[in-house]
N, C-alpha and C positions, 0 to 999 in steps of 0.2 A: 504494500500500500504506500502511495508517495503522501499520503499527509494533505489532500487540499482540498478538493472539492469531491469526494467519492460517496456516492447516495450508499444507501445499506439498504437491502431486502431481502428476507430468507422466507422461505415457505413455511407453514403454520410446525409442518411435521421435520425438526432441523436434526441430524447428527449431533455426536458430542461434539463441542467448540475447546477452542483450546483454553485454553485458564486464565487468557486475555486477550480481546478481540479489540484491536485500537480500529474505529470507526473514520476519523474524522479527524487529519489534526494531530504533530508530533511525530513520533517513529517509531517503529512498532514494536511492541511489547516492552515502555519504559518502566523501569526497577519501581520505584516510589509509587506507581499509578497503580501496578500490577498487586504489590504488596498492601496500599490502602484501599482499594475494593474488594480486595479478600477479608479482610480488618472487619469491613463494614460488612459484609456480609457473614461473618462468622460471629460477630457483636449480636445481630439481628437474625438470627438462624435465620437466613433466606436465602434457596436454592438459584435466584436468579436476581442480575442486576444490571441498570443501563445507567451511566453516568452522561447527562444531558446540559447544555446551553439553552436559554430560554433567549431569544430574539424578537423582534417586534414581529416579522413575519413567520415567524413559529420555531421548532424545535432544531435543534443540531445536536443530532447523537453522536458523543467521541470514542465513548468505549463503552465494553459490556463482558460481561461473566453469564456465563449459565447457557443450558442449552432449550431453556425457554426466555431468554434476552429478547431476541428478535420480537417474538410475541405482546412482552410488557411496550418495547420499543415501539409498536403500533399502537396501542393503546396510551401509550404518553400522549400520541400525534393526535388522539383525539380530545383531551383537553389541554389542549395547548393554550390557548385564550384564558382557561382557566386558571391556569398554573402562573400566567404572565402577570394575571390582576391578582392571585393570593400572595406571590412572594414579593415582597417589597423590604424583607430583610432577614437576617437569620431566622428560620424556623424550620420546624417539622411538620409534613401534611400526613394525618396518621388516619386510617376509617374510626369511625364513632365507638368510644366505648374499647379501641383496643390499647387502647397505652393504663397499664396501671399502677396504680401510686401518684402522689401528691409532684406536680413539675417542680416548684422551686426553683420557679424565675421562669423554664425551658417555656418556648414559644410553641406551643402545641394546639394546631388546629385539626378539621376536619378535611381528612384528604378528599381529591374526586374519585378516586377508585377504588371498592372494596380488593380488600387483601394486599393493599401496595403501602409500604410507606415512603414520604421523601421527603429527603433531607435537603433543604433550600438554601441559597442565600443571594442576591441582590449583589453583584461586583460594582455595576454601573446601572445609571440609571434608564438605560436599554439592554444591558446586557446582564444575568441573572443563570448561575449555575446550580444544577441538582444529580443529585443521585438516585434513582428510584429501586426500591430492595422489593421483594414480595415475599411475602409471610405465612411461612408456612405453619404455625399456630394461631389459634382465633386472635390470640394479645400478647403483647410484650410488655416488660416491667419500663418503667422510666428508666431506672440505674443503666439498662441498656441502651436506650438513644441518648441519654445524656453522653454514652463512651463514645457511642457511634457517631453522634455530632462532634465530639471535641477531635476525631481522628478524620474527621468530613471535610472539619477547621484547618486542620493541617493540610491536609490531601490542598486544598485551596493555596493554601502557601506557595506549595511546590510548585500546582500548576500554573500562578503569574510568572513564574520565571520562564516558561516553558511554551512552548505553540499551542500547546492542547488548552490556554487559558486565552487567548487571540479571539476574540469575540468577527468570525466570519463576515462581512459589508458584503451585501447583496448588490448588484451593478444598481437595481433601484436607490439605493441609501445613496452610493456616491454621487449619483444624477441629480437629486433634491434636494442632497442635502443643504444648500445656501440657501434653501425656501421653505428648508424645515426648522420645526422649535418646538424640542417634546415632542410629542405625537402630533402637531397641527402642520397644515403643507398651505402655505399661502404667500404670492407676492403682491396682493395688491395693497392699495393703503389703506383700508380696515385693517385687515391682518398685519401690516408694518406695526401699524399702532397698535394693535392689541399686545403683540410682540411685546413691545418696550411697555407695555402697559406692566405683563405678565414678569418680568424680567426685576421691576419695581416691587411687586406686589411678592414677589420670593423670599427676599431679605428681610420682610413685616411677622407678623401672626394674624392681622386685624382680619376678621370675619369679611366672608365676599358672595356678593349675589349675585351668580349667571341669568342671565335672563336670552332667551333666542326660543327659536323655533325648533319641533321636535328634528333632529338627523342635523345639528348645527355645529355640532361636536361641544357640547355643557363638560359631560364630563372629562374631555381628552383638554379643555383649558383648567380645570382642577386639579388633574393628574400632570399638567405641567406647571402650574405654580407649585404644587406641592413638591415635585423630582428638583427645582433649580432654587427649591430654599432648604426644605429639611433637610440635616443632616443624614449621612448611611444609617441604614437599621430602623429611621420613624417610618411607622406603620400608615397606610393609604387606604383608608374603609372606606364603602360605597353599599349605598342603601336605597334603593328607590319604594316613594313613604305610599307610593300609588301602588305596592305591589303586595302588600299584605292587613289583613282586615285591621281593626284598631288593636285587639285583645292580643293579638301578635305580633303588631309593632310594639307595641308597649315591650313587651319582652323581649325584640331584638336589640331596642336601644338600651333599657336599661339593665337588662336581665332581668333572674328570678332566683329567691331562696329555694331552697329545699321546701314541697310541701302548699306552696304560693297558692296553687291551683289544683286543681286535677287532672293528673299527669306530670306535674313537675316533680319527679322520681330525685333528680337529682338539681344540686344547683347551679346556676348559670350566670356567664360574664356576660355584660352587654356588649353591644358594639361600642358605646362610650367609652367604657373601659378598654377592649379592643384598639381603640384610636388612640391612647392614652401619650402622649408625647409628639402624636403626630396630626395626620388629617384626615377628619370626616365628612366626605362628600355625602351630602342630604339632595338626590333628587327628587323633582315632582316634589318638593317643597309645601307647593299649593294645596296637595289635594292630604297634606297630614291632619288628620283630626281636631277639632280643635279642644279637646280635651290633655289631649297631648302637645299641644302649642300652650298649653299653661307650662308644663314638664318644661319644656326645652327652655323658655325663661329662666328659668332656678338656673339651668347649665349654665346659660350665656350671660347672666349676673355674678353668679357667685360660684360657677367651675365646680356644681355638686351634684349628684344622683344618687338618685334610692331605688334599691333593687325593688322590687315587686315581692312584697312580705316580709320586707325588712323593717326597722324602725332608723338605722344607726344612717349615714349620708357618708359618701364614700367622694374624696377628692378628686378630678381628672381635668388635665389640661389638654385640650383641643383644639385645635383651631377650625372653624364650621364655614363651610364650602356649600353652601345652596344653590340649587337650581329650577329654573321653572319653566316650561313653555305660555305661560299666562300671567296677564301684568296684573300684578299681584295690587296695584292700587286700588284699580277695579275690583280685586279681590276683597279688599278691605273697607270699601264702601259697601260692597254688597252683602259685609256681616261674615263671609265666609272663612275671613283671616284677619289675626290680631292687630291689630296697627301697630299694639308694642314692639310684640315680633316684629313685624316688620320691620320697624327704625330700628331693632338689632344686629340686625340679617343685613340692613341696609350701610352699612360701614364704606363699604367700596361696590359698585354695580357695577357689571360689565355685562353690555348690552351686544350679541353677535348678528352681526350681519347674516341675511339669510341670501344663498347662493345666489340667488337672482337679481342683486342689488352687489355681489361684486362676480361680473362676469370676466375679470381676466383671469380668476382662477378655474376658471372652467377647465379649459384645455392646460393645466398645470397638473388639476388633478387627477384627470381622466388619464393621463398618461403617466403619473405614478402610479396608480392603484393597478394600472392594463401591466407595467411592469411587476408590483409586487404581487400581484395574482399569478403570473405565469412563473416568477418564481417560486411560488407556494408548490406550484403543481407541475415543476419544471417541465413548462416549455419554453422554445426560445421567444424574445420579447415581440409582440407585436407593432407593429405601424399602423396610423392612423391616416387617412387621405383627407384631404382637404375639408370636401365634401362634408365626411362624418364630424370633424372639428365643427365645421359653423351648424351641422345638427344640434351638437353637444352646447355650443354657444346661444342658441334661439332660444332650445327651451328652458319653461320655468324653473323648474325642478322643486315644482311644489315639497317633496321631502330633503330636499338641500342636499346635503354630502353623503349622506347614508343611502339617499335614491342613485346617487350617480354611482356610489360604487357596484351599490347592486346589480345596474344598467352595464357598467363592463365587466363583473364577474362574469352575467351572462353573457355578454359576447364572447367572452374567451371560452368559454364552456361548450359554447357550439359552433364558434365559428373561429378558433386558435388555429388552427390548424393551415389556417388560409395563408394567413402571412401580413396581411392587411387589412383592416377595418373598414368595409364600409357600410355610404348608409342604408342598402338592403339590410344589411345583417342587423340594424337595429332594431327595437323593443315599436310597435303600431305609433306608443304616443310618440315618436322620436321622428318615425319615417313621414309621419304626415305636419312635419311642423308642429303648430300649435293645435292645427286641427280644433277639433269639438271643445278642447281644451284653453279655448279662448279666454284670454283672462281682461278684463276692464280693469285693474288695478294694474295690470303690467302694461296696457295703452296708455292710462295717466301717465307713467311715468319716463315713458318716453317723449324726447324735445326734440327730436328732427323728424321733420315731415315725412321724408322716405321711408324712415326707416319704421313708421309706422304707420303709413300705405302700405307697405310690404306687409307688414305684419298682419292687419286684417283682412288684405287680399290672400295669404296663404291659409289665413285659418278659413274663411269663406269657402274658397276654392277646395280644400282639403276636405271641409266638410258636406258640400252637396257632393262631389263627388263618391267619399261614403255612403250616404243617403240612396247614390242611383248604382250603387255597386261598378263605382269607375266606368259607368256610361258617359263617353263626353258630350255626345249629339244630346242628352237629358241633363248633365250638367251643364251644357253652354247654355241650351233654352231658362233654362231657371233662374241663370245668373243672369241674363239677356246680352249676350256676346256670341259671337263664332265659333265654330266649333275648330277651325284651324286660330282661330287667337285663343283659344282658350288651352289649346296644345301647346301654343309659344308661352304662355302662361308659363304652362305644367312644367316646361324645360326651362325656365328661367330662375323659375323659385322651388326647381329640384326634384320636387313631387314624386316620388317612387310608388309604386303601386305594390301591393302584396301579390304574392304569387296566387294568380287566379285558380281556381279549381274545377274543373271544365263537369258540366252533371248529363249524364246521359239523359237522353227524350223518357220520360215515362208512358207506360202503355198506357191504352185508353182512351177517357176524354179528354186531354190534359198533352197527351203524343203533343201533337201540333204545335201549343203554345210554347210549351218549353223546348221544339226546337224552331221555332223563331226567335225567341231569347237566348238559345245559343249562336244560331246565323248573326244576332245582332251584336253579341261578346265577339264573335270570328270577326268580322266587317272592323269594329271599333280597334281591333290588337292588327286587323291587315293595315290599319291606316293612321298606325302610331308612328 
């Protein structure tokens, strides 16, 4: 193995492997790696192990032990996302209920995978290394991850000195990177300014309100004030208040004693305390109960919380990261949210632009995310034609960032292979312009005449022809034009039609009609 970019893949059913399988990265079979994954697996009686990089675009496995490695090695790949947003500094992801004994101190959560444990830690604030072990008893004592961490701690040592601690840059990272900050990708002057907004707001603690539309990226400017201020090792929690009923939020934030309820067999940390030194991202803000908008007060005055069946108030220092797709003013006049709260929450506001009000990152980010998709699922990178560029620039994107990545996930998914993007190959609402999708807020706010002539000619145009099933002779009459001006139309402002699907004559009463409606579909396609 030369150590640089070599994929791994083994069949479910693998032979014995050797006692060290270097993956990715270094020279093969180094002394210190070989002997500290034995360490850790013989710590943790576990039959099989992959020692992993966690990166923004997902996992890099370097080495592995066992002759079901490969196996856990796929099943990393599947929470990867997961693994990116729990480790934000040393810890342990163990399944529920198998670690036992009292931690003392040890950072001990809930893993994603039953029977796996892993051993975390955060190097850099995109780059983040693990070990994952698999367990072959239902539970392990503390006293053993605590050995197994402190030998995980060294292992970590060794490997900065070493290539196999080299966090791999994807051709995507080095391409954007002058237009990236944290996880956000933008060159226009919003995102300039939010930039140096966020950059300010790192060095503080003061409490901060996201406010933007849903797919604006809330939580990836959280997650970046938080990585360029906290020190290594502050914890990064994320809580959306819209995702569970009140009687369980209540107990995700503050926790619960032993006994609280019924069901609460044992006791529980909150997320508060969870965050405790670092940062808790509160989305959907809005929609938190307002009985629990009294609770969160006490926090953001006097830095205290009461577990749920407790009497005693337990200290924690946080700094609170809110977010909302709804102006939360409105919220406050209509009774639905505290005013107090508010003006607490309200410390520093950052209001995000939503995609359609900064359009020169359109085509910045269509072509990093068409890059980092294809190296997700290495293919080679695609091209985008002109053409599809000023697709991607028309429309709204009523879901902002999160519709457009979606928008070329799936192109890449069906049509990668091609080599180049165009705009056949996109999504109906893309290929017809704005089509039926007409928007009157997006005409206000355009100021040049053309350019919104054009705009209501292509959604016009886009949509009778819809209407008559891309009949031009019935869309020229409707619109009241020519049926050759309304072709030069179709060719001027791009107009792609979807692949027709030609329907045979039905027998019967009916023969005739439908194939005069298909002589008529023949006629309109001989005379494009």
């Amino acid at each position: 193995m030369d150590g640089t970019t070599m994929s791994w893949e083994a069949p479910d059913a693998v032979p014995a492997v050797p006692a060290l399988e270097v993956v990715n990265g270094g020279t093969p079979d180094p002394e210190p790696l070989s002997h500290g994954l034995r360490a850790i697996r013989e710590l943790l009686d576990g039959p099989d192990c992959v020692l992993f990089s966690i990166l923004p675009h997902g996992l890099a496995h370097r080495a592995a032990q066992g002759s079901g490695s490969a196996r856990l090695a796929r099943l990393l790949d599947t929470v990867a996302a997961d693994l990116d947003q729990r480790v934000q500094g040393p810890c342990t992801l163990a399944p529920s209920g198998s670690v036992r004994g009292d931690a003392y101190g040890l950072s001990i959560a809930d893993g994603p995978l039953p029977g796996v444990v892993v051993l975390a830690e955060r190097v850099h604030r995109r780059f983040a290394l693990g070990i994952a072990v698999t367990l072959r008893a239902a539970d392990i004592a503390t006293s053993q991850v605590r050995f197994a961490h402190a030998v995980f701690r060294d292992l970590l040592r060794v490997l900065r000195t070493s290539d196999l601690a080299v966090a791999p840059v994807a051709p995507h990272d080095a391409r954007w990177e002058k237009h990236r900050f944290g996880g956000l990708i933008g060159a226009s002057r919003s995102m300039r300014r939010l930039f140096r907004t966020i950059e300010k707001l790192a060095s503080s603690d003061v409490n901060v309100l996201v406010l933007g539309e849903s797919g604006t990226g809330k939580e990836l400017v959280a997650r970046a004030i938080h990585e360029n201020g906290s020190p290594a090792g502050r914890k990064f929690v994320a809580q959306n208040c819209a995702a569970l009923p009140e009687s369980l939020l209540e107990s995700e934030l503050f926790g619960h004693c032993r006994g609280a309820f019924t069901g609460a067999q044992l006791e529980k940390r909150g997320l508060f305390e969870e965050a405790n030194g670092g940062t808790f991202f509160l989305d959907e803000i809005a929609d938190m109960p307002i009985a629990l908008q009294i609770k969160m007060l006490r926090v953001l005055q006097e830095g205290e919380i009461r577990r749920l069946g407790e009497t005693r108030t337990r200290s924690v220092q946080v700094r609170i990261i809110a977010a909302t797709n709804k102006h939360l003013a409105d919220e406050v006049r209509a009774g639905r949210f505290r005013e107090d709260l508010y003006y607490r929450l309200d410390v520093v506001k950052l209001e995000l632009a939503p995609l359609r009000r900064r359009k020169d990152d359109v085509p910045l980010l269509a072509r990093h995310f068409c890059d980092k998709i294809c190296a997700r699922i290495g293919r080679p990178p695609l091209e985008f034609a002109a053409e599809t560029v000023q697709r991607f620039v028309d429309y709204d994107w009523p879901g902002n960032v999160r519709e457009l990545e979606n928008e070329v996930e799936r192109v890449v998914a069906l049509h990668g292979d091609d080599g180049t993007v165009r705009p056949y190959m996109l999504s109906e609402r893309l290929r017809y312009g704005c089509g039926s999708e007409f928007s009157l807020d997006r005409l206000d706010e355009m100021r040049h005449l053309h350019q919104a002539t054009e705009y209501l000619e292509r959604a016009m145009i886009a949509s009778s022809l819809e209407r008559h099933g891309w009949n031009k002779s019935r869309a020229a009459a409707e619109l009241g034009v020519s049926r050759q001006g309304l072709i030069k139309k179709i060719d001027r402002l791009q107009l792609v039609r979807p692949t027709p699907v030609k329907t045979r004559p039905r027998p019967g009463a009916h023969a005739a009609a439908a194939a005069a409606t298909q002589a008529e579909l023949d006629f309109d396609n001989d005379n494009e």
